[in-house]
C-alpha positions as CSV (number, residue, x, y, z in Angstrom):
1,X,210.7,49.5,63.6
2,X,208.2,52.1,65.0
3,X,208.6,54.1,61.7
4,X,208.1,51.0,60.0
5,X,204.6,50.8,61.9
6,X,203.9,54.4,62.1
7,X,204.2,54.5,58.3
8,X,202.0,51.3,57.6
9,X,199.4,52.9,59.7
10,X,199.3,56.2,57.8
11,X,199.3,54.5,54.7
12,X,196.4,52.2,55.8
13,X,194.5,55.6,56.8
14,X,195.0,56.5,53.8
15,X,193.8,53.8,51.8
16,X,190.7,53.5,54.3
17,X,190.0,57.4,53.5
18,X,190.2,56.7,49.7
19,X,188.1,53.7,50.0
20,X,185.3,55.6,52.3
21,X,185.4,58.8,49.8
22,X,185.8,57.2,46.2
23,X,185.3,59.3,43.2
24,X,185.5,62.6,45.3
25,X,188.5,65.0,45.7
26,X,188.6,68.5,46.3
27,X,188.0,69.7,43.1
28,X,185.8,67.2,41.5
29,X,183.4,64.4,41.4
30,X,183.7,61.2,39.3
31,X,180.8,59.4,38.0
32,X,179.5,57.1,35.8
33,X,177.0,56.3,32.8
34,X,176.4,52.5,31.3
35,X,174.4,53.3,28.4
36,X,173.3,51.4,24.7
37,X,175.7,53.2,22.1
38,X,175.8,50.4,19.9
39,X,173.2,47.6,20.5
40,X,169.4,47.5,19.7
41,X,168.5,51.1,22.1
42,X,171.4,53.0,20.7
43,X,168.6,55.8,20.1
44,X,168.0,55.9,23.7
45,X,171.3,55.3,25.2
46,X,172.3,58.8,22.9
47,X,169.3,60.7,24.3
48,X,170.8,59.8,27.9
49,X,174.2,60.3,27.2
50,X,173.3,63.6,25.7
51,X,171.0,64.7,28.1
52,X,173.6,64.0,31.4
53,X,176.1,65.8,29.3
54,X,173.8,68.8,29.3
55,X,173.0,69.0,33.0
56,X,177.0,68.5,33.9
57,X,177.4,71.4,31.6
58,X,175.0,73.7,33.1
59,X,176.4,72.8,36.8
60,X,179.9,72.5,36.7
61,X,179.0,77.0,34.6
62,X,177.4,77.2,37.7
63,X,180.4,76.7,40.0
64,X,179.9,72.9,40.2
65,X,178.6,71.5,43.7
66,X,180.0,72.9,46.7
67,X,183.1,74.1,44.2
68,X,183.5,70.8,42.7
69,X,183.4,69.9,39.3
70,X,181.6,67.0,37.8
71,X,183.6,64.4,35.3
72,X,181.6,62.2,33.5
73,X,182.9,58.8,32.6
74,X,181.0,56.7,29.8
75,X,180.7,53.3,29.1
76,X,178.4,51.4,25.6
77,X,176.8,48.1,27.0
78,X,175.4,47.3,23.7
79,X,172.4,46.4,25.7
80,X,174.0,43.4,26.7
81,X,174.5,42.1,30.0
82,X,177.8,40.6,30.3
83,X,179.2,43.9,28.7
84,X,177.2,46.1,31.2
85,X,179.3,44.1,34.0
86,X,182.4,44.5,32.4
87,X,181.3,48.1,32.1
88,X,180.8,48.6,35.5
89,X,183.6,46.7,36.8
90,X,186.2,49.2,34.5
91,X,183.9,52.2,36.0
92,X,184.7,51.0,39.9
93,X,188.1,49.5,39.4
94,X,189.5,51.8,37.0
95,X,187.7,55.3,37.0
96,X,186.8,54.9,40.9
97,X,183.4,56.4,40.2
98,X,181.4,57.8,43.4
99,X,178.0,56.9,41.6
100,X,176.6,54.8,38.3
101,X,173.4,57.5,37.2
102,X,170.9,56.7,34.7
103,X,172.4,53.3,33.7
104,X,170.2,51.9,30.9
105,X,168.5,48.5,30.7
106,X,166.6,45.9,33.1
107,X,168.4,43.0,32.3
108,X,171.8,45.2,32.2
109,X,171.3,46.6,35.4
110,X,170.5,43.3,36.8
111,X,173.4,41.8,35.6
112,X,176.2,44.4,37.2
113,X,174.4,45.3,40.3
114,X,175.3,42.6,42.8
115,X,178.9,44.1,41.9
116,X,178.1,47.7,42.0
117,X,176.8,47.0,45.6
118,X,179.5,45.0,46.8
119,X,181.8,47.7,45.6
120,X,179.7,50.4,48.1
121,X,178.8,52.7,44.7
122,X,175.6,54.1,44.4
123,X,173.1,53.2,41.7
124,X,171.4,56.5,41.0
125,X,167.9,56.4,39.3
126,X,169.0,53.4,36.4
127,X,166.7,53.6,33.5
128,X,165.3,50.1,34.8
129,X,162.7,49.1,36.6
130,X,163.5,45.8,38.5
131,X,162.4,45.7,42.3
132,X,165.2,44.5,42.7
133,X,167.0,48.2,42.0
134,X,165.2,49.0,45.3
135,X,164.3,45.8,46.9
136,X,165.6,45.0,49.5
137,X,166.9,48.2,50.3
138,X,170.3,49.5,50.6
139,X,171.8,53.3,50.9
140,X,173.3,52.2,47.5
141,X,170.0,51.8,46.1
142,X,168.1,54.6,44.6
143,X,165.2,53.9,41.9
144,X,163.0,55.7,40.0
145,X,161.2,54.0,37.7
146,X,158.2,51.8,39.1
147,X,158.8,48.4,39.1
148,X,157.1,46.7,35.5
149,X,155.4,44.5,37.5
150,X,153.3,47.4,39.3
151,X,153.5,48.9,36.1
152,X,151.9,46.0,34.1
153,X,149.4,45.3,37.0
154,X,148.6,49.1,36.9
155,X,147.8,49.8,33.6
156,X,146.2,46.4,32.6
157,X,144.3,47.5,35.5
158,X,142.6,50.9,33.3
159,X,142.7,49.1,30.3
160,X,140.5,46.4,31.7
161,X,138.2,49.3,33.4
162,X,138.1,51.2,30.5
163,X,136.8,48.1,28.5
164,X,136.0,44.8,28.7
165,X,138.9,42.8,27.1
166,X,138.4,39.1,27.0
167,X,140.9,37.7,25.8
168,X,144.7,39.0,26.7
169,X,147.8,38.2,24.7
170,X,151.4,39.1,25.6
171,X,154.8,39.6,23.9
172,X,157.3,39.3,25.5
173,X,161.1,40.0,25.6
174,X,163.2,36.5,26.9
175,X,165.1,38.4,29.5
176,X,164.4,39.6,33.4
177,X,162.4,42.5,31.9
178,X,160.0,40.6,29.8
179,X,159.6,37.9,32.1
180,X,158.9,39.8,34.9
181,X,156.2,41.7,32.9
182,X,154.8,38.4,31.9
183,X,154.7,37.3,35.7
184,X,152.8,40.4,36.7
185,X,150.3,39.8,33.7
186,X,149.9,36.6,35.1
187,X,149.2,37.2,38.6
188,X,146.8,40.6,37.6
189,X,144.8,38.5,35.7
190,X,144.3,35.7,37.5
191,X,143.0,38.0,40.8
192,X,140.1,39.1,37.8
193,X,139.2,35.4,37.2
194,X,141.2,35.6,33.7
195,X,144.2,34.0,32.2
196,X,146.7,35.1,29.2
197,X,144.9,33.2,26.5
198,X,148.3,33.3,24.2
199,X,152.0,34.1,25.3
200,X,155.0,34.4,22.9
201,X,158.5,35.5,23.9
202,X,161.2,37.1,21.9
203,X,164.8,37.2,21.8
204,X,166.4,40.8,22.5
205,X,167.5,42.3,19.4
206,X,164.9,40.3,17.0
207,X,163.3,41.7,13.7
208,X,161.0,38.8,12.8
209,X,157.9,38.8,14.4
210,X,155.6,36.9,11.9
211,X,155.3,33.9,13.9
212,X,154.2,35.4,17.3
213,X,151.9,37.8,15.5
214,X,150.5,34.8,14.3
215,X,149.8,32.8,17.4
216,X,148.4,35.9,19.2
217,X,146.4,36.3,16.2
218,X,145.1,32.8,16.3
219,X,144.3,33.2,20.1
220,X,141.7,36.1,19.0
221,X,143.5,38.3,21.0
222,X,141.6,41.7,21.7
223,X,144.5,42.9,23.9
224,X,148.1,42.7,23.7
225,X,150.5,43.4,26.3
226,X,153.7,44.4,24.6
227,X,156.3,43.8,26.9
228,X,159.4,45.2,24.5
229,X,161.9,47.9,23.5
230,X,161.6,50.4,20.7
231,X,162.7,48.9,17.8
232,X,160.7,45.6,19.0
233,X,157.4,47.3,19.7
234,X,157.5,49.2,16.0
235,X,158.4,45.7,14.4
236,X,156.0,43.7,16.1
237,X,153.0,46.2,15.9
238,X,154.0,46.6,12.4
239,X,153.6,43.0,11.5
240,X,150.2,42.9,13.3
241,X,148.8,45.6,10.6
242,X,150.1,43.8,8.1
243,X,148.3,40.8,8.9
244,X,145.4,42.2,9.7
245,X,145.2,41.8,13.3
246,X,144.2,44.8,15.1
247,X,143.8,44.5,18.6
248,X,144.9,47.3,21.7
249,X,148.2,47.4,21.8
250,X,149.6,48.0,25.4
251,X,153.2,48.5,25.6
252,X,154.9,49.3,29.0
253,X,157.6,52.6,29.7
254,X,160.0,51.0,27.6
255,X,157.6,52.1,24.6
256,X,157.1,56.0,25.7
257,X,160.0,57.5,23.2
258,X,159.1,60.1,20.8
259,X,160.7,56.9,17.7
260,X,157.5,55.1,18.5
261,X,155.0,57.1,16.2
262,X,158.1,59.0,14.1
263,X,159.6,55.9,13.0
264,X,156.7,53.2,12.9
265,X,154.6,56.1,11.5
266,X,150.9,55.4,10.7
267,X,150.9,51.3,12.0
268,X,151.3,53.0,15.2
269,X,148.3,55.3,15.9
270,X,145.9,54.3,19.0
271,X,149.1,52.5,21.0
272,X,149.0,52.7,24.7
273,X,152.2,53.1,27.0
274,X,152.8,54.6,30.4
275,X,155.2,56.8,32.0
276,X,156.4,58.7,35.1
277,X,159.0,61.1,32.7
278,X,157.6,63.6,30.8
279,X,157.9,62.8,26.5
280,X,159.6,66.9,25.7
281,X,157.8,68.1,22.4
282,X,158.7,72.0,21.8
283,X,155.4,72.7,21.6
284,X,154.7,71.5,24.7
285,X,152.0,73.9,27.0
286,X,155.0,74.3,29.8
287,X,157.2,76.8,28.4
288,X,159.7,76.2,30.7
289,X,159.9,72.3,28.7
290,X,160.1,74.8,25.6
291,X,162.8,76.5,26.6
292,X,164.7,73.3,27.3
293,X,163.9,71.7,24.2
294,X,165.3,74.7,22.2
295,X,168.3,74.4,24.0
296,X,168.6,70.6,23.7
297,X,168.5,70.7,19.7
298,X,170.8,73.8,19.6
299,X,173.0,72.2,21.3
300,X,172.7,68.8,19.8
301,X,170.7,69.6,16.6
302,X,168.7,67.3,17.4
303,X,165.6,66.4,19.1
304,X,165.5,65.2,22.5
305,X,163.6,62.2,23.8
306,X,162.3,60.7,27.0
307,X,164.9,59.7,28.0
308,X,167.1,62.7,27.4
309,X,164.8,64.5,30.1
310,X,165.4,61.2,32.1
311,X,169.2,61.4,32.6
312,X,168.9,65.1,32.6
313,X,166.3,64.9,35.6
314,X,168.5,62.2,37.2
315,X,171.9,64.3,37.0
316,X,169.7,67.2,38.2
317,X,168.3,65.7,41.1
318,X,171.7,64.4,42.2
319,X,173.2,67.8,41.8
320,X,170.5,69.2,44.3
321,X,171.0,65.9,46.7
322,X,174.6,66.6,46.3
323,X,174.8,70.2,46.9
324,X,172.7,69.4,50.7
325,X,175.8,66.7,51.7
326,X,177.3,70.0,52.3
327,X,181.3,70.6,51.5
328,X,182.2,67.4,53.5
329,X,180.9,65.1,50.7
330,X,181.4,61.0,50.9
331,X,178.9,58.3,50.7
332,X,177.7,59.1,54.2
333,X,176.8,62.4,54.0
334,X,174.8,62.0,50.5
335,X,172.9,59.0,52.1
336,X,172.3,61.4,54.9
337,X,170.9,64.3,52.6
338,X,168.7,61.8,50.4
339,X,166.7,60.5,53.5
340,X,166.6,63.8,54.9
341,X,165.5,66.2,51.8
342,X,162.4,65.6,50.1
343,X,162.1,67.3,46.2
344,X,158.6,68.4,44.5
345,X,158.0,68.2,40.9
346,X,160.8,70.1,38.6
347,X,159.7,72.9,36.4
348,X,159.9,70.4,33.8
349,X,157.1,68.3,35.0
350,X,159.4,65.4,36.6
351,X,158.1,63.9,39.7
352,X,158.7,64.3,42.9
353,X,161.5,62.6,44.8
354,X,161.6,61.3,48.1
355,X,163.4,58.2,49.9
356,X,164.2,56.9,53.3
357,X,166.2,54.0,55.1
358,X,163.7,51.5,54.2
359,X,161.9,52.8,51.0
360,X,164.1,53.3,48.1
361,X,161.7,54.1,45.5
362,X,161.5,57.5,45.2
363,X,158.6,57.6,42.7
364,X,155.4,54.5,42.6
365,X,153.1,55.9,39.9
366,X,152.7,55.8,36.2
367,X,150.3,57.9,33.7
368,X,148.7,56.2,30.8
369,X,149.6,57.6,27.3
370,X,148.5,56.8,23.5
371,X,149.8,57.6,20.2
372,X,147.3,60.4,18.5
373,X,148.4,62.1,15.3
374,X,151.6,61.1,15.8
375,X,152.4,61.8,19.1
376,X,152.1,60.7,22.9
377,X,149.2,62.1,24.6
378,X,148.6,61.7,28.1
379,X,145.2,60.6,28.9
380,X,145.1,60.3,32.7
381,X,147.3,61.1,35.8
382,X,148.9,59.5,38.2
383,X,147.5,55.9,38.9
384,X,147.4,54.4,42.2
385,X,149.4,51.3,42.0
386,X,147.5,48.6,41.8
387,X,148.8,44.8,43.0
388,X,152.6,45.6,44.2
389,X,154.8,42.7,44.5
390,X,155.9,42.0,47.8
């Protein structure tokens, strides 16, 4: 009988040690990407999976962290939400990931998060930008991106400084991205006295926009606020042009890829985005973003996007988090070293990181961009935020 019990109690050690250190063994670290492989961002969801891939396989040549490899286990939402739960649920249950890094999507995120937390797994810097990926907070929690509702207020904010708009249109995707956009529009606009004068939503994945161009173009819309993906913002810009309605075009960090003015070509010159993740071009003025680049399209002959240097800035910055835990590494210690180290900007121009018990946004501020001569160019730095949600 006291064997019996003696043995029960080890094993339930046991399990409560497995449970406490998930992912982690000796030798290596498990983690996990939710990406678009397949769905209407496959172009980005291969620049992130690339561009983890990359900085795994320039850390684990390096030793690892703290002699442990990395493993990398990934999973193709699609850019759909009921598969990015299903993905998540497979990378807990199944894989018995430590983290989920650089998961891609709003509405994705959204929809396997409650689940990732329950689980006790860490949501490392998704490629979202809900409040809610910070809000309220939780050691589990760790955002990047701005929220797109101090995005949108933000940047309508220059726009409107930088010109007189009168009357403001917005596109918007049907999902918790676009309508939280849309809701931020709202609110920024009625603290100037304003209201949208025309709204048209979207469903994700759509290729037809004649019939919201039309509307907006009806409303005598000077500005539009763009609140889409890649494909969505080519198509829908492009159908503007082709109807003859020209206003500013003001798309959100969703837009910032380097497809934008490659793919949509000419229809696309004078669009505005933002960012907080610098766009790598290999002639870039920061050699050290040269050298990277060159390395990048060696590697994967071709050329990398934002959101390459996003996941590879997000592995990066985990790595150095990581490495701080010390050799005793669980979800304890990494909390511990997150609230306790504080990272400048990377060589490559990424922002600085920096979180504690009750702020879990390690980055606030965007930079307005525009599409001239086919490319992004940054014309300002970092904007205060203006009107944060509370």
């Amino acid at each position: 009988m006291l064997k019996t019990c003696l043995t029960t109690l080890l094993l339930s050690a046991a399990t409560l040690a497995m449970a406490q250190n998930k992912g982690v063994t000796d030798t290596e670290i498990v983690l996990g990407l939710i990406t678009d492989l397949s769905g209407p961002i496959a172009n980005y969801g291969k620049e992130s999976r690339n561009g983890m891939n990359m900085a795994i396989d320039e850390i684990n040549a390096k030793g690892g962290i703290q002699g442990r490899k990395i493993r990398l286990v990934i999973e193709d939402h699609g850019y759909e939400p009921k598969r990015a739960l299903l993905a998540a649920q497979k990378l807990v249950q199944q894989d018995n990931v430590f983290a989920i890094l650089g998961h891609l999507g709003t509405a994705t995120n959204m929809a396997a998060l409650p689940f990732v937390l329950e689980n006790k797994v860490f949501n490392f810097m998704p490629q979202g930008a809900s409040p809610a990926l910070s809000e309220p907070p939780s050691p589990y929690k760790i955002a990047l991106a701005p929220s797109y509702f101090t995005m949108t207020t933000t940047t309508l904010d220059y726009m409107l400084k930088k010109k007189p708009y009168q009357r403001i249109g917005v596109l918007y995707q049907d999902d918790d991205y676009g309508r939280e956009v849309m809701e931020a529009a709202d609110v920024y606009l009625k603290s100037k006295g304003l209201a949208v004068a025309e709204k048209v939503s979207y469903k994700r994945g759509a290729t037809d926009f004649a019939s919201q161009m039309a509307k907006l173009k009806a409303a005598n819309c000077d500005l539009v606020l763009n609140a889409s993906t890649l494909r969505e913002y080519i198509g829908s810009v492009g159908e503007a042009r082709k109807i003859g309605f020209n206003p500013d075009f003001l798309g959100t960090a969703a837009n910032y890829s380097q497809q934008v003015p490659t793919l949509g070509g000419a229809a696309m010159d004078g669009v505005y985005g933002s960012t907080f993740i610098p766009l790598p071009y290999a002639d870039d003025a920061n050699p050290a973003v040269r050298t990277w680049v060159a390395a990048y399209k060696k590697r994967f002959t071709d050329d990398p996007g934002l959101y390459s240097m996003y996941s590879y800035y997000a592995m990066t910055t985990f790595a150095k988090l990581a490495d701080k835990a010390g050799k005793k590494f669980n979800a304890e210690t990494f909390n511990a070293a997150m609230e306790a180290t504080k990272l400048g900007p990377d060589e490559l121009g990424n922002p600085p990181f920096n979180v504690t018990k009750d702020n879990r946004q390690s980055n606030k501020k965007v930079r307005m961009a525009q599409v001239t001569g086919g490319k992004w160019v940054l014309v300002t730095g970092y904007l205060d935020p203006v009107l944060e949600q509370k």
